[in-house]
N, CA, C and O atoms as a printed pandas DataFrame, in Angstrom:
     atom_number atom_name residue_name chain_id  residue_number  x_coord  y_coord  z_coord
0              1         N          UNK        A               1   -0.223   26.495  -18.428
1              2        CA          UNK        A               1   -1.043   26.516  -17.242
2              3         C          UNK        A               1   -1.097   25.115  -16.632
3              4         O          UNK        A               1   -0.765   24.095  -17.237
4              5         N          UNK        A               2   -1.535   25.162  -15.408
5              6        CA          UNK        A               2   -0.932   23.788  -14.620
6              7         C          UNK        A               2   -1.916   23.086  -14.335
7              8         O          UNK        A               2   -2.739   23.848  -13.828
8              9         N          UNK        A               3   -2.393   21.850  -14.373
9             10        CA          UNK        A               3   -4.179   21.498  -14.238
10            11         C          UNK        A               3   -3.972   20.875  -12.291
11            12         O          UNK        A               3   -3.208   20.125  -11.684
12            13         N          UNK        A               4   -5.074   21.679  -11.985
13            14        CA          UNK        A               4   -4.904   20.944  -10.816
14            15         C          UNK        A               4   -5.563   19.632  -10.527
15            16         O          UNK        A               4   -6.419   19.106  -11.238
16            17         N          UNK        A               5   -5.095   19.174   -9.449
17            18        CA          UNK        A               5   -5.258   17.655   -9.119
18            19         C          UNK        A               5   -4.846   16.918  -10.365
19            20         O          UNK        A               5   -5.576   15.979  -10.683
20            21         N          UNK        A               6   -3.884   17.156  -11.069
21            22        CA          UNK        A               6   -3.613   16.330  -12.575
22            23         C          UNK        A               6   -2.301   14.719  -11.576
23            24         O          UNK        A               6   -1.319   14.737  -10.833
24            25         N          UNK        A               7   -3.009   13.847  -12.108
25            26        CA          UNK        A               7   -2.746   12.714  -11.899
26            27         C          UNK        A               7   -2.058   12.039  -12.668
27            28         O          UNK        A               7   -2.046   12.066  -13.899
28            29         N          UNK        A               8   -1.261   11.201  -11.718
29            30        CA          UNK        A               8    0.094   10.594  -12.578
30            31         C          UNK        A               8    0.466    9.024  -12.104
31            32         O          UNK        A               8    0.199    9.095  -10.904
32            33         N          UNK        A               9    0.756    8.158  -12.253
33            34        CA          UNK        A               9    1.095    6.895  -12.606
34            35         C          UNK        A               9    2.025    6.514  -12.143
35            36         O          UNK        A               9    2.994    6.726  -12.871
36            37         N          UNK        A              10    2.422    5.685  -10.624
37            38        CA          UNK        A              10    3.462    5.301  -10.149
38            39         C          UNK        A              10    4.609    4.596  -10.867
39            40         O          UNK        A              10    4.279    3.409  -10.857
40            41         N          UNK        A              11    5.899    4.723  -11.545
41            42        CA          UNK        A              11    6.396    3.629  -12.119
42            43         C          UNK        A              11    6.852    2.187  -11.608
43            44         O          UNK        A              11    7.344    1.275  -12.272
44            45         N          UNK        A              12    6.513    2.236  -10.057
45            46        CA          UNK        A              12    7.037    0.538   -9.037
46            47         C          UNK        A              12    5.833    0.092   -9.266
47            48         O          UNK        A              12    5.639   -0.921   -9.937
48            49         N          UNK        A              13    4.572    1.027   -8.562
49            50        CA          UNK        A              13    3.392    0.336   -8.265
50            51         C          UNK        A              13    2.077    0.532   -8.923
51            52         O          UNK        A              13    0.983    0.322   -8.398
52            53         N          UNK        A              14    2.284    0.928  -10.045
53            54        CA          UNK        A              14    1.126    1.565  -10.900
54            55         C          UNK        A              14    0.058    2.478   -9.920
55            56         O          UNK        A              14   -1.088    2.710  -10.304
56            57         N          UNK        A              15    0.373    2.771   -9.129
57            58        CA          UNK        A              15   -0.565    3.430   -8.354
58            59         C          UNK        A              15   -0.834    4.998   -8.747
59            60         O          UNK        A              15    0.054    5.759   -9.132
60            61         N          UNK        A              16   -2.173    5.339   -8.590
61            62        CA          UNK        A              16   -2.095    6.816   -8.915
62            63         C          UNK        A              16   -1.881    8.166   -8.098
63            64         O          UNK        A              16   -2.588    8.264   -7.095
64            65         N          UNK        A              17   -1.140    9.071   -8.332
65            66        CA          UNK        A              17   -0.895    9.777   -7.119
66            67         C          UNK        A              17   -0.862   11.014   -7.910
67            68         O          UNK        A              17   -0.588   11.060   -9.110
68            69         N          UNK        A              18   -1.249   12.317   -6.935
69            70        CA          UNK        A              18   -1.335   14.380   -7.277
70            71         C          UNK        A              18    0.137   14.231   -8.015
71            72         O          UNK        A              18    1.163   13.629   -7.699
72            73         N          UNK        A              19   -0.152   14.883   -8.905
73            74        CA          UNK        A              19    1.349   15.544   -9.550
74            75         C          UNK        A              19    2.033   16.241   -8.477
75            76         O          UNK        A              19    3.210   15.897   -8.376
76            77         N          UNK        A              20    1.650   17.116   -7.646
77            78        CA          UNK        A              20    1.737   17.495   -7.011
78            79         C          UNK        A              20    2.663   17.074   -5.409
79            80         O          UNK        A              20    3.369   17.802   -4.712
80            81         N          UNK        A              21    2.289   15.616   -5.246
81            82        CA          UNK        A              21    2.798   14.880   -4.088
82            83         C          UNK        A              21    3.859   13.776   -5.093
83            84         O          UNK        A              21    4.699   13.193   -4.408
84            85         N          UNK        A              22    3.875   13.626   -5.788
85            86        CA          UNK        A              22    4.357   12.936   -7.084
86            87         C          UNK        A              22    5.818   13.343   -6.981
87            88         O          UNK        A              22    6.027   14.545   -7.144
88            89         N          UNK        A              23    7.125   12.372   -6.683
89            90        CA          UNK        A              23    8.683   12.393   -7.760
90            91         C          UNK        A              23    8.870   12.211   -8.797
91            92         O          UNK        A              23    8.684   11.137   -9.369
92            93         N          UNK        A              24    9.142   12.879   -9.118
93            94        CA          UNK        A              24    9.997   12.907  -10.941
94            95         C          UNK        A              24   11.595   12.840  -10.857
95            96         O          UNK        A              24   12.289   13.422  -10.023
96            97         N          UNK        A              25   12.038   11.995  -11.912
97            98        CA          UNK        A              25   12.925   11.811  -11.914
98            99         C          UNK        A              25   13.453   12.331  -13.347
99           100         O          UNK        A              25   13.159   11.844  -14.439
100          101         N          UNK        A              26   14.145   13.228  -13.143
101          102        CA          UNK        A              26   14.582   13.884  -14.866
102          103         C          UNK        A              26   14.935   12.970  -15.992
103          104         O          UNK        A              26   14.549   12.994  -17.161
104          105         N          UNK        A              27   16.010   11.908  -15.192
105          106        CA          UNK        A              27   17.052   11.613  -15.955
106          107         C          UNK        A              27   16.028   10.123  -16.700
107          108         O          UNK        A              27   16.097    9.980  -17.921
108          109         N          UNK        A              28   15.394    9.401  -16.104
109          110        CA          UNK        A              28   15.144    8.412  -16.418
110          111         C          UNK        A              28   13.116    8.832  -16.959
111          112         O          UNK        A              28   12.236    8.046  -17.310
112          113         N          UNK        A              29   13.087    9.939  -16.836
113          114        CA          UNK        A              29   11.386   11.112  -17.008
114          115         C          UNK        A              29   10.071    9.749  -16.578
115          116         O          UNK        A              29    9.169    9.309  -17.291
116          117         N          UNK        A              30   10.469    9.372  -15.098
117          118        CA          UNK        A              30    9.215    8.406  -14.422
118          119         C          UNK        A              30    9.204    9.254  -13.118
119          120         O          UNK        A              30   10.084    9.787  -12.442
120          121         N          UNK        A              31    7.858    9.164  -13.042
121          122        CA          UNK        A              31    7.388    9.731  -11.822
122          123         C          UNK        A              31    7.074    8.107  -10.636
123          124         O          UNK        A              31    6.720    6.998  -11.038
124          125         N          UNK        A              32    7.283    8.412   -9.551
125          126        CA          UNK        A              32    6.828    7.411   -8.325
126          127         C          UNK        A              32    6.244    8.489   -7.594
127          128         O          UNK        A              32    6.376    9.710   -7.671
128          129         N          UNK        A              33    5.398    7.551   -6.686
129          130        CA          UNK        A              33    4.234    8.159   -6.139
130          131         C          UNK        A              33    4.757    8.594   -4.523
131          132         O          UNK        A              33    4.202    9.439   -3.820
132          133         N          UNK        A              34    5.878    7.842   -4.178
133          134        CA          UNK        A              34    6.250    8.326   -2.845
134          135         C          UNK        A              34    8.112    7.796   -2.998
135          136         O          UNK        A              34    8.515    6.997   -3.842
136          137         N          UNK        A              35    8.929    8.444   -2.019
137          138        CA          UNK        A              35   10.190    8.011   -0.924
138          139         C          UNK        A              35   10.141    5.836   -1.204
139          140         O          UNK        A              35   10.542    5.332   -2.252
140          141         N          UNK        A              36    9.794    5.313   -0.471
141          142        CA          UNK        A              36    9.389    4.494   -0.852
142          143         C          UNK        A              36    9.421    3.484   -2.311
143          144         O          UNK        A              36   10.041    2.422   -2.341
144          145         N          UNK        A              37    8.702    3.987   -3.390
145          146        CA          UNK        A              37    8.634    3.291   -4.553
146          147         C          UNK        A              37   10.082    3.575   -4.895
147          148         O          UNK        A              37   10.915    2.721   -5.198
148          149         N          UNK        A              38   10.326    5.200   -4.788
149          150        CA          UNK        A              38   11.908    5.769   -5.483
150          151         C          UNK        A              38   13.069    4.478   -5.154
151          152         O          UNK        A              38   13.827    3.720   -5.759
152          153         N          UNK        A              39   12.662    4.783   -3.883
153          154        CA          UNK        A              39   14.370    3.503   -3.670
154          155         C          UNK        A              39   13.931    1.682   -3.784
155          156         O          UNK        A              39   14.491    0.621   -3.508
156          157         N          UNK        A              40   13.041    1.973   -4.169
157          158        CA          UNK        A              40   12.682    0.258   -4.202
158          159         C          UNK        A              40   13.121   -0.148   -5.786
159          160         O          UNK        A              40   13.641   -1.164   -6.246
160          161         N          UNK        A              41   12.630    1.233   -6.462
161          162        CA          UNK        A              41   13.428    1.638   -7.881
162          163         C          UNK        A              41   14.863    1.253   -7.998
163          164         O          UNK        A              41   15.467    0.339   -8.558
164          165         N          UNK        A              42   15.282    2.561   -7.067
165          166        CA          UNK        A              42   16.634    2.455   -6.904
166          167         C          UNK        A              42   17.249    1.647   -6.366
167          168         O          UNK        A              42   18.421    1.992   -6.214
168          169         N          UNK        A              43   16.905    0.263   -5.816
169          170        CA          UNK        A              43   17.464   -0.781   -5.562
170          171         C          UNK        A              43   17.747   -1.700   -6.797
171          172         O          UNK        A              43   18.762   -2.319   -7.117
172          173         N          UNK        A              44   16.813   -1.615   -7.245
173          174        CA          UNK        A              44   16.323   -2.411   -8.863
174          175         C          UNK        A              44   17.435   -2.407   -9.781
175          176         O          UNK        A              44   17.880   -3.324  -10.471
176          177         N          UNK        A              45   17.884   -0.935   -9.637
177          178        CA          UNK        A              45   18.748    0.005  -10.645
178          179         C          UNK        A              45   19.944    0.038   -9.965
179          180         O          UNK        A              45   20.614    0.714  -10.745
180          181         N          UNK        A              46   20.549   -0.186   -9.198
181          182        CA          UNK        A              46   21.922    0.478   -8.369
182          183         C          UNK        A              46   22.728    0.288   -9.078
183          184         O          UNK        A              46   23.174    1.334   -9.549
184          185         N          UNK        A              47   23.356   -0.910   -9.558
185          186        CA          UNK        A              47   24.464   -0.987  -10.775
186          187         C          UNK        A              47   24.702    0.708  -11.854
187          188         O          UNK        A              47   25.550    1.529  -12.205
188          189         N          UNK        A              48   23.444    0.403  -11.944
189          190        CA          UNK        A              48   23.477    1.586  -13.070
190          191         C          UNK        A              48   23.438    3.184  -12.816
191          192         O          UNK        A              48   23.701    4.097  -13.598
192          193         N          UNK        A              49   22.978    3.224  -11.317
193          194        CA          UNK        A              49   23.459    4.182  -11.306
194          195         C          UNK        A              49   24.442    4.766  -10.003
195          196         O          UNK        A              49   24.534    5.893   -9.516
196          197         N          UNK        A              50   25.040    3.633   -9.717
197          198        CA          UNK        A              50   26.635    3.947   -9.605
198          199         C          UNK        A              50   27.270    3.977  -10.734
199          200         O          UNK        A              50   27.807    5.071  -10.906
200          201         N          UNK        A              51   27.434    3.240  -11.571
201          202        CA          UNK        A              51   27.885    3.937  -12.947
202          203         C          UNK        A              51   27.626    5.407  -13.481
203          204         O          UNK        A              51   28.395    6.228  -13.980
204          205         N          UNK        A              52   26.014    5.456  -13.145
205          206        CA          UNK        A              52   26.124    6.978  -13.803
206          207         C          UNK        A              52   26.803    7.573  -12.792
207          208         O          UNK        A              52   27.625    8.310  -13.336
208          209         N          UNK        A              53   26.903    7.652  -11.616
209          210        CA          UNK        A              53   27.208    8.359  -10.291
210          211         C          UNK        A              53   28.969    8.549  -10.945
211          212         O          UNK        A              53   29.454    9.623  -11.298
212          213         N          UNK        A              54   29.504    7.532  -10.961
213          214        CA          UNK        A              54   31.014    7.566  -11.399
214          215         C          UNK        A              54   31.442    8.394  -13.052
215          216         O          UNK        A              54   32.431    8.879  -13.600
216          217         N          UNK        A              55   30.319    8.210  -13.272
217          218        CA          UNK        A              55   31.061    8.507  -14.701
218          219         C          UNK        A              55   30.593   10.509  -14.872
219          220         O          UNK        A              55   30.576   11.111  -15.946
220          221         N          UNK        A              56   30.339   11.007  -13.761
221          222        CA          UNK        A              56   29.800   12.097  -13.490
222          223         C          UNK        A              56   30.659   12.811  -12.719
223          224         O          UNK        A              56   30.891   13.991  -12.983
224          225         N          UNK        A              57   31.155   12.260  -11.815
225          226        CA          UNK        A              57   31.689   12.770  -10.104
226          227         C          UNK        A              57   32.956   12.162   -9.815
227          228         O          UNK        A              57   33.745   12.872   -9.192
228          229         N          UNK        A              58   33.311   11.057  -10.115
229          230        CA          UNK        A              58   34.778   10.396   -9.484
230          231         C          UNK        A              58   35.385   10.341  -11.396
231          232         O          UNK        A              58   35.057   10.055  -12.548
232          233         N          UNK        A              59   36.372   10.820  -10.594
233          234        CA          UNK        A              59   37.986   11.259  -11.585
234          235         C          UNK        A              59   38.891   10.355  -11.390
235          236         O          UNK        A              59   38.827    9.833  -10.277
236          237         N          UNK        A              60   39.698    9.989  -12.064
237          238        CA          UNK        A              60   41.154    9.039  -12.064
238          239         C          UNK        A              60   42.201   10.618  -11.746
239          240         O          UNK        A              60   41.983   11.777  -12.098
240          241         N          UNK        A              61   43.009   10.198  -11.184
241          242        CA          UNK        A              61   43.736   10.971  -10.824
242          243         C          UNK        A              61   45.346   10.815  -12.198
243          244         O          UNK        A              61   46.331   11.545  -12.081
């Protein structure tokens, strides 16, 4: 069962935000609180995940 208004923990900005309005990210299991924190993340991270991106999706021929 799902608790409502259950609250969760930005991983950029420690900020608290609705599970509900809340991203999750499977692969790395952190939630961010908006668009925003995600790619400020994902700036942080890009190396790594163009790597994962490649080692997923682009083939050597």
């Amino acid at each position: 069962m799902k608790v409502k208004n259950e609250l969760i923990t930005c991983e950029i900005c420690d900020a608290q935000t609705s599970l509900d309005d809340a991203l999750f990210d499977e692969q790395a299991e952190v939630y961010f609180c908006d668009n925003g924190c995600f790619e400020d993340w994902a700036d942080d991270n890009f190396h790594d995940i163009v790597e994962q991106y490649r080692e997923m999706h682009v083939y050597a021929g």
